[in-house]
DRENZA-53212 format. One record per residue (C-alpha): residue in three letters; chain; x negated, z, y. Coordinates in Angstrom, 3 decimals. Each point is the difference from the previous one (the first is absolute). Layout:
<pados>
@type ala	mol A	px X	pz Z	py Y
...
</pados>
This chain:
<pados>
@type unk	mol A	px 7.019	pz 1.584	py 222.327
@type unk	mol A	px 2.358	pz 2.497	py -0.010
@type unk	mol A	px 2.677	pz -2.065	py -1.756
@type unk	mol A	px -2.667	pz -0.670	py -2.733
@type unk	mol A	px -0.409	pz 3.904	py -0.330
@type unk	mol A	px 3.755	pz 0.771	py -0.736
@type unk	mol A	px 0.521	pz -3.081	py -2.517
@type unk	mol A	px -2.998	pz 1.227	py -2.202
@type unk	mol A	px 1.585	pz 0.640	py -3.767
@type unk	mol A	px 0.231	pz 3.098	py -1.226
@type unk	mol A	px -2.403	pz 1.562	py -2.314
@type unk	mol A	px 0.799	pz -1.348	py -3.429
@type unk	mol A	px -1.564	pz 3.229	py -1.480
@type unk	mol A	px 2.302	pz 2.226	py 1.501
@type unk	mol A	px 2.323	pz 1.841	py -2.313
@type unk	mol A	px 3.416	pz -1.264	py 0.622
@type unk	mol A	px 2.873	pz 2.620	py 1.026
@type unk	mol A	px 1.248	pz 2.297	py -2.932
@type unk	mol A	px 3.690	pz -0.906	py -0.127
@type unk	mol A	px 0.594	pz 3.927	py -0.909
@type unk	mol A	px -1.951	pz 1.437	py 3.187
@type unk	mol A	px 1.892	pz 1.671	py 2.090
@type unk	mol A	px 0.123	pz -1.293	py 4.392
@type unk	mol A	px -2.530	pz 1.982	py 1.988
@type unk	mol A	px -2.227	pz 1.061	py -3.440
@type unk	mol A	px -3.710	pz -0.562	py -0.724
@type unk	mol A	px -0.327	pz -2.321	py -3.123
@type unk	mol A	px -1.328	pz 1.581	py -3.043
@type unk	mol A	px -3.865	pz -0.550	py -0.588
@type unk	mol A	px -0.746	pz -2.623	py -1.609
@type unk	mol A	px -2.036	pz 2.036	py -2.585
@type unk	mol A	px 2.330	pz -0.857	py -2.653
@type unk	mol A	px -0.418	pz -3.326	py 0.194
@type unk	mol A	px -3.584	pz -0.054	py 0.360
@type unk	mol A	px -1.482	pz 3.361	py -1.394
@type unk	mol A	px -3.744	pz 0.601	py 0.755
@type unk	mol A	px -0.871	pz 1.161	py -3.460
@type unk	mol A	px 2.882	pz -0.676	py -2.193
@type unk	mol A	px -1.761	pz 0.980	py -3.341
@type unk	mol A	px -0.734	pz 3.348	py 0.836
@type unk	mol A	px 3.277	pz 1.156	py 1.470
@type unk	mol A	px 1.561	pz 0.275	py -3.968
@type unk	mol A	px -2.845	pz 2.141	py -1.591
@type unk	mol A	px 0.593	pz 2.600	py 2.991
@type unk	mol A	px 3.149	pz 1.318	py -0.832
@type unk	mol A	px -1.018	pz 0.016	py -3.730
@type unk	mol A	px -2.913	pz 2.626	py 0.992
@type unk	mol A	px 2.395	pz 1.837	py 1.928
@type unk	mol A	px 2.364	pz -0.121	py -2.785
@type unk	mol A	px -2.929	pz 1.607	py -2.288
@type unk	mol A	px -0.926	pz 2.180	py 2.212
@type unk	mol A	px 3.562	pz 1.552	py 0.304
@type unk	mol A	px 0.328	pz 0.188	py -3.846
@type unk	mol A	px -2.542	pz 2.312	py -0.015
@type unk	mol A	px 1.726	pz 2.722	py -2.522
@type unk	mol A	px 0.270	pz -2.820	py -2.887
@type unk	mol A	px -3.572	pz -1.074	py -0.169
@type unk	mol A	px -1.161	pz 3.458	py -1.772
@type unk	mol A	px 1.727	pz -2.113	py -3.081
@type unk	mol A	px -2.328	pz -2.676	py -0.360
@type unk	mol A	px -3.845	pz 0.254	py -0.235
@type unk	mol A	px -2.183	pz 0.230	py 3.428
@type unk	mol A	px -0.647	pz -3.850	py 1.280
@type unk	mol A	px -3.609	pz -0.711	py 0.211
@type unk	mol A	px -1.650	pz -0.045	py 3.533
@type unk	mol A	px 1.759	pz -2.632	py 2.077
@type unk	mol A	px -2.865	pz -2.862	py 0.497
@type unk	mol A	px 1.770	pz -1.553	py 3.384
@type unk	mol A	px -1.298	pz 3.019	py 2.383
@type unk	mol A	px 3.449	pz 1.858	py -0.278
@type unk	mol A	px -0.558	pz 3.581	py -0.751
@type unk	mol A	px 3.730	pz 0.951	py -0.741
@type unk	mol A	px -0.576	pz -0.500	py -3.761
@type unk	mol A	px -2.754	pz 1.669	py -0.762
@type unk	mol A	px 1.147	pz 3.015	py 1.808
@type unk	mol A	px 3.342	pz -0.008	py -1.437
@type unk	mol A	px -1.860	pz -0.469	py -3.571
@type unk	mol A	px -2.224	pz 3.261	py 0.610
@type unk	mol A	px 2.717	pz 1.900	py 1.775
@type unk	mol A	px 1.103	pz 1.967	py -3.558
@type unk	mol A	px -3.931	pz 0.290	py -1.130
@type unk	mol A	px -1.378	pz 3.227	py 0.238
@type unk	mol A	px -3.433	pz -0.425	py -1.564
@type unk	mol A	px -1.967	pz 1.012	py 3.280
@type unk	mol A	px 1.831	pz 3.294	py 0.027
@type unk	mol A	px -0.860	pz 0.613	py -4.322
@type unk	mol A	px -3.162	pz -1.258	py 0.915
@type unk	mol A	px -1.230	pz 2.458	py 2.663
@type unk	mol A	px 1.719	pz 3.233	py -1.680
@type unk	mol A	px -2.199	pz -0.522	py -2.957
@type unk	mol A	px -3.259	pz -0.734	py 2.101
@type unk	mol A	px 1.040	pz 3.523	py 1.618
@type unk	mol A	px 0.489	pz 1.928	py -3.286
@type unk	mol A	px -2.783	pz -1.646	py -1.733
@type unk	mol A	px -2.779	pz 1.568	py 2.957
@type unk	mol A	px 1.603	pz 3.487	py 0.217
@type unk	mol A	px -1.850	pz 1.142	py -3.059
@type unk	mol A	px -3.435	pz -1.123	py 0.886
@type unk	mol A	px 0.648	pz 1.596	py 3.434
@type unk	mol A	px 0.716	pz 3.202	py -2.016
@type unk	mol A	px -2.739	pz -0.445	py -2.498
@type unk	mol A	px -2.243	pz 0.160	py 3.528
@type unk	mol A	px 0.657	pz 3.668	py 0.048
@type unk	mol A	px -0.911	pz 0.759	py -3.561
@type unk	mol A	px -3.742	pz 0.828	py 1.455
@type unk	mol A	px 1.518	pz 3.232	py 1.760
@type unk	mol A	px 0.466	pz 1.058	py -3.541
@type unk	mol A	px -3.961	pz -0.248	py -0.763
@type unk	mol A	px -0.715	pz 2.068	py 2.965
@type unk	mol A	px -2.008	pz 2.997	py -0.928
@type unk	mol A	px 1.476	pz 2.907	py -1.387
@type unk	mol A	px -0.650	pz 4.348	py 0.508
@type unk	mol A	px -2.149	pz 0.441	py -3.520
@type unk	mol A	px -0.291	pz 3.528	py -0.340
@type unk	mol A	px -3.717	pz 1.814	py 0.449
@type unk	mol A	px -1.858	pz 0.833	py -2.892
@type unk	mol A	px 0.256	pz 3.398	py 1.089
@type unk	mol A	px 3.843	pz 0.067	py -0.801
@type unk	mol A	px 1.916	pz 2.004	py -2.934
@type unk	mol A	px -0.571	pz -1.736	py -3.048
@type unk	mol A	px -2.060	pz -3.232	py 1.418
@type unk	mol A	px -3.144	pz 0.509	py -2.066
@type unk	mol A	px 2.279	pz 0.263	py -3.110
@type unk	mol A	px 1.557	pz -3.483	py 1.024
@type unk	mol A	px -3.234	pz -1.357	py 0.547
@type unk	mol A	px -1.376	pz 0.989	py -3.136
@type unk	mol A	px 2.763	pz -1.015	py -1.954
@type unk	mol A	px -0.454	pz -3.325	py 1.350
@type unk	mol A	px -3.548	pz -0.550	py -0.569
@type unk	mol A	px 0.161	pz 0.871	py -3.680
@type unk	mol A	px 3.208	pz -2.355	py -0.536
@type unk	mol A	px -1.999	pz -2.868	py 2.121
@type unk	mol A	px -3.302	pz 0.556	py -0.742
@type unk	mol A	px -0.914	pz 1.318	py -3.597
@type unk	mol A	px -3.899	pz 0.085	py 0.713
@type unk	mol A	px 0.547	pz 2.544	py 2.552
@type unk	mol A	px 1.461	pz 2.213	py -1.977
@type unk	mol A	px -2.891	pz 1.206	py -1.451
@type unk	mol A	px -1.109	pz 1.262	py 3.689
@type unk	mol A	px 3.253	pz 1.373	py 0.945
@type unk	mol A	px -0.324	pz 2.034	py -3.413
@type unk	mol A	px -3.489	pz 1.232	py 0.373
@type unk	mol A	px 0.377	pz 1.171	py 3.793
@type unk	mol A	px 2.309	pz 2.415	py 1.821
@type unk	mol A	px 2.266	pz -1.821	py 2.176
@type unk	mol A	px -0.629	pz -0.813	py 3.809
@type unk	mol A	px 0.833	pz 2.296	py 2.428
@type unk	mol A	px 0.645	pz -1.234	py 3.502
@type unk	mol A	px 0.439	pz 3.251	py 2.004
@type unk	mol A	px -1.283	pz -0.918	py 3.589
@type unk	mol A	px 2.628	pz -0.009	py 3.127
@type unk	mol A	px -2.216	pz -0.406	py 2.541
@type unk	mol A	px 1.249	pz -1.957	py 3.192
@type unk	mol A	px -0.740	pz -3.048	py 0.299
@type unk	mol A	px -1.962	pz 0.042	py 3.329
@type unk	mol A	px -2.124	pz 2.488	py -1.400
@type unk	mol A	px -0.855	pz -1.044	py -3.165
@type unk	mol A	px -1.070	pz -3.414	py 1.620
@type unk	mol A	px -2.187	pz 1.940	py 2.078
@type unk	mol A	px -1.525	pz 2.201	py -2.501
@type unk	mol A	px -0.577	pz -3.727	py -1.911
@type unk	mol A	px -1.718	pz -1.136	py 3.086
@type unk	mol A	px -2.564	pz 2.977	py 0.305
@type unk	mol A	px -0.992	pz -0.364	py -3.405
@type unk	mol A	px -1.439	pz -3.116	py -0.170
@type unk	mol A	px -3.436	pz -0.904	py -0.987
@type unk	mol A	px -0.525	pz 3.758	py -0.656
@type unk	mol A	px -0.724	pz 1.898	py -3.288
@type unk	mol A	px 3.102	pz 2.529	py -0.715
@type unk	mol A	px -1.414	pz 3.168	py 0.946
@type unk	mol A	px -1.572	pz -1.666	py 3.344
@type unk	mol A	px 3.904	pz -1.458	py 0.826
@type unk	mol A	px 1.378	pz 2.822	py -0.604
@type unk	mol A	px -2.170	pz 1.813	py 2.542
@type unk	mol A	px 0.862	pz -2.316	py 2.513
@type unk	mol A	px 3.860	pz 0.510	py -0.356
@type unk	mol A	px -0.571	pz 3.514	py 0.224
@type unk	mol A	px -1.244	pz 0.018	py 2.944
@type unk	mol A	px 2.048	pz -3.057	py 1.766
@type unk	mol A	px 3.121	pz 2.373	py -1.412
@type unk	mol A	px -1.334	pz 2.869	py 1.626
@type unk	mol A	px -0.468	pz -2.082	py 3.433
@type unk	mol A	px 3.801	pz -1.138	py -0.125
@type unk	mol A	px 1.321	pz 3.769	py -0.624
@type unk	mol A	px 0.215	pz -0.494	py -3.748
@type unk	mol A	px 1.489	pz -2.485	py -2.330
@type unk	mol A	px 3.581	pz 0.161	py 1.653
@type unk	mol A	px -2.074	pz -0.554	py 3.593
@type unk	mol A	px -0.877	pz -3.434	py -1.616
@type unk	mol A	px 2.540	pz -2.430	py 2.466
@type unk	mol A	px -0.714	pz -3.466	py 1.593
@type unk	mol A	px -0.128	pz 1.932	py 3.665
@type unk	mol A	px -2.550	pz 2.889	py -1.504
@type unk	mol A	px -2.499	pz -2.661	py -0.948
@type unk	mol A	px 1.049	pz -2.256	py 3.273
@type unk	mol A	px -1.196	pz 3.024	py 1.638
@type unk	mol A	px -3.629	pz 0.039	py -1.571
@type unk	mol A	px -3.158	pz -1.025	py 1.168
@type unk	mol A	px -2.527	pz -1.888	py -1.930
@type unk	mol A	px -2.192	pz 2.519	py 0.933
@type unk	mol A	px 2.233	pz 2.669	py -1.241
@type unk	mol A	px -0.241	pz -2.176	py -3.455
@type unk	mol A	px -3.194	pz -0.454	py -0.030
@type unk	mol A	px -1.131	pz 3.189	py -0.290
@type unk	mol A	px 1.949	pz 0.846	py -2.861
@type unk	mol A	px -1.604	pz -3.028	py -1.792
@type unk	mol A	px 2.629	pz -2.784	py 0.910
@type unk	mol A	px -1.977	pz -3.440	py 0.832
@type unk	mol A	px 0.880	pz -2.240	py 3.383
@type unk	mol A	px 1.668	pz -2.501	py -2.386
@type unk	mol A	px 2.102	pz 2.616	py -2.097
@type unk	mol A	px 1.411	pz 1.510	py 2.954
@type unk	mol A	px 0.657	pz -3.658	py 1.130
@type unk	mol A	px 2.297	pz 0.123	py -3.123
@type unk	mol A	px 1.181	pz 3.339	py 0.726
@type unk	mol A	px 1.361	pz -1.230	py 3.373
@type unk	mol A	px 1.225	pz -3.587	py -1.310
@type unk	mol A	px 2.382	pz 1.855	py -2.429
@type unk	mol A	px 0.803	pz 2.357	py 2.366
@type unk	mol A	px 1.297	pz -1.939	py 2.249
@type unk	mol A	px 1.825	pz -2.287	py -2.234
@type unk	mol A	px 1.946	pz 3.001	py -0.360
@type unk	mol A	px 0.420	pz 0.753	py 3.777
@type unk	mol A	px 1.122	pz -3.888	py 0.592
@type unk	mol A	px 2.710	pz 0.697	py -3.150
@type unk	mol A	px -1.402	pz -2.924	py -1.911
@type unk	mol A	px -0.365	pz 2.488	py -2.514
@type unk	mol A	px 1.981	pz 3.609	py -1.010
@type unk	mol A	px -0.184	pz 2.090	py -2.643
@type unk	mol A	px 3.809	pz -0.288	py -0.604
@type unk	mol A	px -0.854	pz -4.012	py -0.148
@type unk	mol A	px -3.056	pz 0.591	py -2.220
@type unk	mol A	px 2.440	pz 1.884	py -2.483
@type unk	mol A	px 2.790	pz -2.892	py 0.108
@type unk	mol A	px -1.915	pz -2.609	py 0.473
@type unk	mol A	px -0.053	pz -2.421	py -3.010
@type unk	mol A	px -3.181	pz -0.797	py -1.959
@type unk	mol A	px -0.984	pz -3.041	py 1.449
@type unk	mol A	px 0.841	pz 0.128	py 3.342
@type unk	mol A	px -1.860	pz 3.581	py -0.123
@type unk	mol A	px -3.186	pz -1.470	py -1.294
@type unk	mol A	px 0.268	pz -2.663	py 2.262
@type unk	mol A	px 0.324	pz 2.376	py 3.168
@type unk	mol A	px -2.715	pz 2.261	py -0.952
@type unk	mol A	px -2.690	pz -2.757	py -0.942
@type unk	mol A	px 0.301	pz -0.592	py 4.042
@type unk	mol A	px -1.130	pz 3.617	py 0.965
@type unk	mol A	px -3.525	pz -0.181	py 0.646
@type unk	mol A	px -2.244	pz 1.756	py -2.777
@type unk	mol A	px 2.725	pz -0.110	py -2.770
@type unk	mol A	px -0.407	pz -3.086	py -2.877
@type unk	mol A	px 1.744	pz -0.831	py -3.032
@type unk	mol A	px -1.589	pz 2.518	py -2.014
@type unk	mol A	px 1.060	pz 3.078	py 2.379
@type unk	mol A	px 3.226	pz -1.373	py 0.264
@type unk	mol A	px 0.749	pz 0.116	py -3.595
@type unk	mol A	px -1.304	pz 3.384	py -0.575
@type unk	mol A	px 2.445	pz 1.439	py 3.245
@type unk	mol A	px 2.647	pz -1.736	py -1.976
@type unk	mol A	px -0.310	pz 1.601	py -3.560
@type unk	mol A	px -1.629	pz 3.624	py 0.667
@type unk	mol A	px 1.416	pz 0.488	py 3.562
@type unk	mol A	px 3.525	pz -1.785	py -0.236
@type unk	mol A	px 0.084	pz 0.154	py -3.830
@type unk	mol A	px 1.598	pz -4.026	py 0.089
@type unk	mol A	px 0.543	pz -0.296	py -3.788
@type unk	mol A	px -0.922	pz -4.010	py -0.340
@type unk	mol A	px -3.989	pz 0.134	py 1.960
@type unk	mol A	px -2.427	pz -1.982	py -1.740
@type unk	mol A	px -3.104	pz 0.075	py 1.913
@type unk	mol A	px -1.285	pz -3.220	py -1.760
@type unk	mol A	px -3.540	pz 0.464	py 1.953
@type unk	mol A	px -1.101	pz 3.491	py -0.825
@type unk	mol A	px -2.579	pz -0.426	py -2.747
@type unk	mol A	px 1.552	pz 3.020	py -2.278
@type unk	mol A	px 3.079	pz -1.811	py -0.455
@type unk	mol A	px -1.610	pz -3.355	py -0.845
@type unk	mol A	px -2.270	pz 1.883	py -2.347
@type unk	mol A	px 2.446	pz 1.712	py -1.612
@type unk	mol A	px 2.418	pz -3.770	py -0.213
@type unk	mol A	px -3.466	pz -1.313	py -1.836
@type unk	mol A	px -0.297	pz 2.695	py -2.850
@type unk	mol A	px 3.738	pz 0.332	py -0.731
@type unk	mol A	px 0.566	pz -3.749	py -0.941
@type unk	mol A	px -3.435	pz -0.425	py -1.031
@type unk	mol A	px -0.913	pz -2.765	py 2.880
@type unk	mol A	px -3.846	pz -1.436	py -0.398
@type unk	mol A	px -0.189	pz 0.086	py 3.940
@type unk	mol A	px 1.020	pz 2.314	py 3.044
@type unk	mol A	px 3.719	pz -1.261	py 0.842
@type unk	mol A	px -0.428	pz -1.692	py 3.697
@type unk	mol A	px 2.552	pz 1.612	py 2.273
@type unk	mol A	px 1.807	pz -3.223	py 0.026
@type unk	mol A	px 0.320	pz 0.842	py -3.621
@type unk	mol A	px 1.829	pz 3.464	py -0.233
@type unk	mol A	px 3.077	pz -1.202	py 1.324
@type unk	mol A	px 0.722	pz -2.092	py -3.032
@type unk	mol A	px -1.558	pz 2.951	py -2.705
@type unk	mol A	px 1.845	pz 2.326	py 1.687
@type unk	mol A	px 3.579	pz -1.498	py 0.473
@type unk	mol A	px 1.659	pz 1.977	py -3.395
@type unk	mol A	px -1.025	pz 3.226	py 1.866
@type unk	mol A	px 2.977	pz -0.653	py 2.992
@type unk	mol A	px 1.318	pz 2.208	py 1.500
@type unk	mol A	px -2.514	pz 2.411	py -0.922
@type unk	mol A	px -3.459	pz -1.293	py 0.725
@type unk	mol A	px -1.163	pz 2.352	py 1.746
@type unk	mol A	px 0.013	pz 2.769	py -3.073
@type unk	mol A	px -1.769	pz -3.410	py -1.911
@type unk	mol A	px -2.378	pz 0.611	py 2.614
@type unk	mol A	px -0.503	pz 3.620	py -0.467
@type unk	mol A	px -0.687	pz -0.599	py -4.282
@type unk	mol A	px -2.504	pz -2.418	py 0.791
@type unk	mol A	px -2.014	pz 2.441	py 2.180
@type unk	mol A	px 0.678	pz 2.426	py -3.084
@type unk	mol A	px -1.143	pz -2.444	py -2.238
@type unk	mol A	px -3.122	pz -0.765	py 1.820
@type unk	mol A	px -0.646	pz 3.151	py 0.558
@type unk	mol A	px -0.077	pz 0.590	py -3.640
@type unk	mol A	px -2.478	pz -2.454	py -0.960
@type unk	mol A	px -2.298	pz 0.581	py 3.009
@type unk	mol A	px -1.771	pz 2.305	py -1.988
@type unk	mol A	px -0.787	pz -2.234	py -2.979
@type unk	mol A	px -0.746	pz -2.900	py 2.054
@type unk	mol A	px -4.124	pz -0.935	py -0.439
@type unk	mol A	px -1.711	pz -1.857	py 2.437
@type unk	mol A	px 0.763	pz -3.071	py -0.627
@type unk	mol A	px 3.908	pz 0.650	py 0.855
@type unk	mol A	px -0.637	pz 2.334	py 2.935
@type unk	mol A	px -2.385	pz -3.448	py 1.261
@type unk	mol A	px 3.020	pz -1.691	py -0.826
@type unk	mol A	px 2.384	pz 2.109	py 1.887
@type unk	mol A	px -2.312	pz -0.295	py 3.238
@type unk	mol A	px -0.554	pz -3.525	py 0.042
@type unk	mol A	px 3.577	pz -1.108	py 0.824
@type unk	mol A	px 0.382	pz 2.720	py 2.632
@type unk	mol A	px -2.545	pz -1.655	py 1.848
@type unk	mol A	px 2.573	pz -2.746	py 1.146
@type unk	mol A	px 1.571	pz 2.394	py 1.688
@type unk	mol A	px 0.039	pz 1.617	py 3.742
@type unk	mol A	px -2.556	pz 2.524	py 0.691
@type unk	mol A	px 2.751	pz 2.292	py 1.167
@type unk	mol A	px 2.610	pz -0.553	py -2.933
@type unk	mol A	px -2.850	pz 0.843	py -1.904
@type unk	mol A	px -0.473	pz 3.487	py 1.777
@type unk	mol A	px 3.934	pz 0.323	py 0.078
@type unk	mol A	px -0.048	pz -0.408	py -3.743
@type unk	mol A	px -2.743	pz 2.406	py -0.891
@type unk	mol A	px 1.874	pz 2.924	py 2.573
@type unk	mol A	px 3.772	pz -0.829	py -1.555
@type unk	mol A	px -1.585	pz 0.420	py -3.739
@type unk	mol A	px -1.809	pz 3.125	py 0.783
@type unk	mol A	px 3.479	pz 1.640	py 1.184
@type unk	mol A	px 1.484	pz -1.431	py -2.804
@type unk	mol A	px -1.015	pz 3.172	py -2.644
@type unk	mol A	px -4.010	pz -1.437	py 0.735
@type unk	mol A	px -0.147	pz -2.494	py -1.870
@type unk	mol A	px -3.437	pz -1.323	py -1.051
@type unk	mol A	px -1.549	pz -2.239	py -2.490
@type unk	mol A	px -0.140	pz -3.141	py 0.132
@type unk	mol A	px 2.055	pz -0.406	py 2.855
@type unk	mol A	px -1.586	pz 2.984	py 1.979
@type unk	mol A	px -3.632	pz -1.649	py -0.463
@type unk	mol A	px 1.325	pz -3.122	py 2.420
@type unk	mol A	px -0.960	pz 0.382	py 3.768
</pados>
């Protein structure tokens, strides 16, 4: 058996002895002779080769996307391309003018008009009318021009405006008297002074529970510093009409009178007070009573100076009051009927200061 062993043949796969090997050396690997993947092994060095020459491929165009799964290419190819970099600087200079063009508003923001009672503001205002308007020129010929001469604060004159609601002139002007007299006088007249006051106390000088409720509510929107009469003066149209339509008592219609006899704001239209709508209806000849939804539109040519528009058309109504028949004072009252009980009282007391007027608009009520 162990004969048999020792005269088996040797392998005849077994590489035979390299006649250059050296005694006492490993053979060489036999990969030469039988390479695992001989058809690769020359494209290898080529994409080395490529990949070395690097600074001479700039000379010939950028090889399309390599479609084996090798990546080298294509990055090579869009090495020298610089389109996302031109690409996002003009995205970025293209939105910097809309972002700018969002602070254009700031520009709209209101701006200080002066008051009506200013040097030379009536002159403007007249001016502006007759270039704008050419039918009102007839009105601003045939009457003096406005005066706005009233600087009383603001507190004060929305408390006088309070008190004389729903009463005839000479019956609210009784009742400030006295409610002056209670608070020390006209400069007494503070949001702590009426604070201070009973209901009692203004009862008996002819103040009603819910008046003195309105009293207080303004009173102590002043306390709280919702509202100032440094605010009241700086405040901007809207947002002023806006604030004081909250205080109890105080509508649309007071408002707008505060704003043109009190503050003296040069562009007021109080487009629900019955005078002015009157007066918008006989200057342009209208068959029917502009709604206030109307006067907005009628009135436009008159900005910035609406508020002395205003003041004509009370002139101009004024005027015809006397030759109005029945028929037209009937038409006067009918469309005041559509309107609150206490505008209506509001109205009748702001035209009475207003040099009295009567006529046709003084027989509404």
């Amino acid at each position: 058996m162990g004969d048999q062993a020792q005269s088996q043949p040797p392998d005849s796969t077994a590489a035979p002895p390299d006649s250059n090997s050296t005694p006492g050396t490993e053979p060489p690997s036999d990969l030469s002779q039988n390479p695992p993947n001989a058809s690769k092994i020359p494209i290898r060095p080529q994409k080395i080769r490529k990949l070395s020459s690097y600074p001479s491929l700039p000379k010939r165009p950028p090889p399309p996307i390599d479609t084996d799964g090798d990546d080298s290419k294509a990055l090579i190819g869009s090495k020298p391309t610089a389109t996302p970099t031109t690409t996002t600087t003009t995205i970025t200079t293209a939105t910097k003018p809309k972002r700018r063009n969002s602070s254009h508003p700031s520009s709209d923001l209101p701006k200080f008009i002066k008051p009506l009672s200013a040097l030379g503001e009536i002159s403007l205002a007249l001016q502006h009318l007759r270039s704008s308007d050419p039918l009102i020129a007839d009105l601003i010929d045939a009457h003096p021009p406005p005066t706005f001469d009233s600087h009383q604060p603001p507190f004060l004159a929305l408390t006088k405006s309070i008190l004389y609601q729903q009463l005839a002139y000479k019956a609210g002007t009784s009742v400030y008297s006295r409610f002056t007299t209670l608070c020390g006088g006209e400069n007494g007249v503070r949001p702590e002074t009426v604070l201070a006051l009973s209901t009692h106390e203004l009862k008996q000088i002819g103040v009603s529970a819910r008046k003195a409720s309105y009293l207080y509510d303004l009173a102590n929107k002043y306390s709280t510093g919702i509202l100032s009469d440094d605010l009241v003066v700086r405040m901007d149209d809207k947002s002023l009409f806006t604030l004081l339509s909250m205080v109890k008592g105080i509508g649309s219609w007071s408002v707008h009178m505060f704003m043109i006899f009190s503050l003296h704001r040069p562009d007021v239209l109080p487009v629900s007070d019955l005078g002015v709508r009157k007066g918008v209806q006989l200057l342009y000849g209208l068959e029917e009573l502009p709604r206030p939804s109307q006067m907005d539109q009628l009135c436009e040519k008159w900005r910035p100076y609406r508020s002395v528009g205003a003041w004509y058309m009370w002139r101009l109504v004024e005027g015809k009051g006397s030759q109005a028949d029945g028929a037209a004072a009937a038409a006067l009252v009918q469309p005041l009927q559509q309107i609150e009980q206490q505008q209506q009282t509001q109205q009748q007391h702001q035209l009475q200061m207003l040099d009295n007027i009567n006529g046709g608009v003084g027989n509404y009520g």
